[in-house]
MARLOGU-226968 format. One record per residue (C-alpha): x, y, z; residue in three letters; chain. Coordinates in steps of 0.25 Angstrom, whole numbers, always signed. Layout:
# MARLOGU-226968
  east north    up residu chaine
     X     Y     Z    ala      A
...
# end
This chain:
# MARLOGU-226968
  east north    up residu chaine
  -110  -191   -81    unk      A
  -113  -187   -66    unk      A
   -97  -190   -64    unk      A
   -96  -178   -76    unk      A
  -105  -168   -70    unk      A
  -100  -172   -56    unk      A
   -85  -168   -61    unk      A
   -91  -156   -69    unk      A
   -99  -149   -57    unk      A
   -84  -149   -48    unk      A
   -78  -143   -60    unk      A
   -88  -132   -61    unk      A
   -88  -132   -46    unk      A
   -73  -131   -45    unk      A
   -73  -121   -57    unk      A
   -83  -110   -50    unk      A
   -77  -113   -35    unk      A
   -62  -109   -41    unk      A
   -69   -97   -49    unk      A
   -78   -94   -35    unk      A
   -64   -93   -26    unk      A
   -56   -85   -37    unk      A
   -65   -75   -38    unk      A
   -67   -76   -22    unk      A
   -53   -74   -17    unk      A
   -49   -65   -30    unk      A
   -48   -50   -26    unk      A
   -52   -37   -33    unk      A
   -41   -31   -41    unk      A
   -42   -17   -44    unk      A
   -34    -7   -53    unk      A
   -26    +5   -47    unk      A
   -14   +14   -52    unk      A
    +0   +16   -47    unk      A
    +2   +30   -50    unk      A
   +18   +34   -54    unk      A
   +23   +49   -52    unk      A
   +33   +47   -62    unk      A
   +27   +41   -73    unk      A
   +13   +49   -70    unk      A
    +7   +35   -75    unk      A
    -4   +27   -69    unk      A
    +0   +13   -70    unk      A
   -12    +2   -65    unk      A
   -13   -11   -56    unk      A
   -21   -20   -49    unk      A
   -23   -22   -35    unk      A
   -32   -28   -24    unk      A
   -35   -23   -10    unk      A
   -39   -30    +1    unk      A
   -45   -25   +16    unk      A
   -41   -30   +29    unk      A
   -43   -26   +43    unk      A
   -30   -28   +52    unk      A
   -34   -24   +66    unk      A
   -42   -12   +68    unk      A
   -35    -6   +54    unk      A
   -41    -8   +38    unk      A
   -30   -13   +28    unk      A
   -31   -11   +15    unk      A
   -22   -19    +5    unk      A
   -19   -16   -10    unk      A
   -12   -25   -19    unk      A
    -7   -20   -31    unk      A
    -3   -28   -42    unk      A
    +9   -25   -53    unk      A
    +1   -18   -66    unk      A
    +9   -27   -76    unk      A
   +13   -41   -67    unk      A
    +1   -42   -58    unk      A
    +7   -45   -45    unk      A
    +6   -40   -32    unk      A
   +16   -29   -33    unk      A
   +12   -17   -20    unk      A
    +1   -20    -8    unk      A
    -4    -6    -3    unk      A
   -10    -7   +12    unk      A
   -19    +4   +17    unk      A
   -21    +4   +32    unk      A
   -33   +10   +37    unk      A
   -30   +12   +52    unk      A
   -44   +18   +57    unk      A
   -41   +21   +71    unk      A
   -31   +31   +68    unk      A
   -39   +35   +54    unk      A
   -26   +32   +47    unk      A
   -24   +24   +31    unk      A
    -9   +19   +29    unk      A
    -7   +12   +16    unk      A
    +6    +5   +12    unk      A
   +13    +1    +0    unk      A
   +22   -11    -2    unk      A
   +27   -19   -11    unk      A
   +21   -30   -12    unk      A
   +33   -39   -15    unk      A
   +38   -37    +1    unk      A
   +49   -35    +7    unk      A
   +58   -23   +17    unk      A
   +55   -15    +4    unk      A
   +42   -17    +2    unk      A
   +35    -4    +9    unk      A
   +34    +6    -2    unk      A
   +26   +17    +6    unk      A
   +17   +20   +15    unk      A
    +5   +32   +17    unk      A
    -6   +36   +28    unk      A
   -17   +45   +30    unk      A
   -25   +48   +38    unk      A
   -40   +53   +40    unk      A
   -48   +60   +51    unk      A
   -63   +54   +46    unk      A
   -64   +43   +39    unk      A
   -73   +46   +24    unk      A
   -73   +38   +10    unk      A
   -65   +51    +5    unk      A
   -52   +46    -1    unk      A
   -42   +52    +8    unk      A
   -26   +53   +10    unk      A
   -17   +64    +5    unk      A
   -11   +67    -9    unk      A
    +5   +67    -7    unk      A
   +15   +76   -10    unk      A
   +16   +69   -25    unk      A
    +2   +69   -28    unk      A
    +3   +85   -23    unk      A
   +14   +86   -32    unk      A
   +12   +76   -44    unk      A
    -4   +82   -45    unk      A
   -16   +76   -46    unk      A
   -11   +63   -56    unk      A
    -4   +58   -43    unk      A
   -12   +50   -33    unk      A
   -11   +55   -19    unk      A
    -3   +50   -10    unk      A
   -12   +40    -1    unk      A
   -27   +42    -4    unk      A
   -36   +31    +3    unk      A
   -52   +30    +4    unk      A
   -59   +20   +15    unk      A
   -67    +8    +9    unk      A
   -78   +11   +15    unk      A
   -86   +18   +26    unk      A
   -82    +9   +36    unk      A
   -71   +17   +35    unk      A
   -59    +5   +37    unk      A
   -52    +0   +24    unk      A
   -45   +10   +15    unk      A
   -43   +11    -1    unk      A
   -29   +17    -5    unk      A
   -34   +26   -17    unk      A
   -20   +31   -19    unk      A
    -6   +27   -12    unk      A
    +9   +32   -15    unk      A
   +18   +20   -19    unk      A
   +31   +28   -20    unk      A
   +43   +19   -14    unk      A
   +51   +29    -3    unk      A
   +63   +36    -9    unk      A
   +56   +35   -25    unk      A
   +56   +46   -33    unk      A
   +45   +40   -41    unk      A
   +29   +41   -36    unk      A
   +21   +30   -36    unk      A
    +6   +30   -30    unk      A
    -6   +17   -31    unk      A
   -19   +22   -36    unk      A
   -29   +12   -31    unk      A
   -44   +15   -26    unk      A
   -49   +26   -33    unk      A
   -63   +20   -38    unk      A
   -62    +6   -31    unk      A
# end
């Protein structure tokens, strides 16, 4: 009997220890929206995000999972260089290689606010208000160091199709 409950305690120990360090180490996924020109369609994925502070910079990164297969398809990484009141964010495959780099935008501010700011682009000008602007970012908080990418173009260079990430509009 004690040799019973003995064995039954470390299997409900070892039970809620595995579920206590899933949930531990498991990050938040989110929904957001590729945006295509072409199609005019809105097709969404998940995706996590992750802060960091390299140096004296804030670093941002986005990974955003294929709609149908799940896997880690693109990473985004917004850069928040705050001495010279500059955001880059940059968008590559996530699969690597001399090809990987699909584009890259900056913008830049002269006081910092919890206002999304940016610019809207020559498409989004353009294609109308359906189109996402060109790069719109918003600060985390009022610390004012970490960025959120609200909208990012995605097009590959030399493309005739557009393709633009929707991502932190309400989160």
């Amino acid at each position: 009997m004690t040799k019973t409950i003995s064995i039954l305690t470390k299997t409900v120990f070892t039970v809620l220890l595995t579920v206590f360090l899933t949930n531990a180490y498991s990050q938040t996924k989110y929904t957001g929206y590729q945006y295509v020109l072409n199609s005019d369609d809105y097709i969404s994925f998940k995706y996590t995000r992750e802060y960091k502070t390299v140096g004296e910079n804030y670093v941002t990164i986005y990974k955003i999972y294929h709609p149908t297969k799940g896997h880690h398809a693109f990473t985004i990484t917004a850069t928040h260089y705050k001495a010279d009141k500059k955001v880059k964010v940059d968008v590559d495959d996530a699969g690597g290689g001399i090809f990987a780099h699909i584009n890259s935008e900056e913008t830049t501010y002269d006081s910092a606010s919890l206002e999304s700011f940016g610019f809207r682009g020559s498409v989004g000008a353009l294609g109308g208000n359906r189109v996402p602007n060109q790069l719109m970012v918003k600060f985390v908080s009022n610390k004012f160091e970490n960025v959120k990418v609200v909208h990012v173009n995605a097009t590959e260079p030399r493309t005739n199709n557009f393709y633009f990430y929707v991502l932190d509009e309400k989160n």
